[in-house]
Phi, psi and omega in degrees: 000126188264160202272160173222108210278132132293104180288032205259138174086319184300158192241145156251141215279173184294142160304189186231183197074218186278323151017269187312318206270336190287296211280344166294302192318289191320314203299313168335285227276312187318317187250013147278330173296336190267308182342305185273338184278340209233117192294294169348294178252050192273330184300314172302301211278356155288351168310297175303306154357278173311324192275342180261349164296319174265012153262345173252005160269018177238299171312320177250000000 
């Protein structure tokens, strides 16, 4: 029986470039939109927001 490797947990890495700054962007509005629909967890996911809004002001 040969070993068999699992991908579950592993990250793949970000692209570079205009790419990254795209799949940033997309991630921002995605979790300012779940921010406003959902009250309950708004807080988090405004959390999240914020920390990728200063990876993409570092970035450009």
């Amino acid at each position: 029986m040969e070993k068999q490797y699992c991908k579950v947990g592993t990250i793949t890495p970000m692209t570079t470039g205009r790419q990254a700054i795209a799949l940033l962007e997309y991630q921002y509005q995605s979790f300012m939109d779940k921010a406003s629909s959902d009250r309950n967890l708004s807080e988090y996911f405004e959390s999240k927001a914020k920390k990728i809004q200063k990876i993409l002001e570092n970035l450009v």
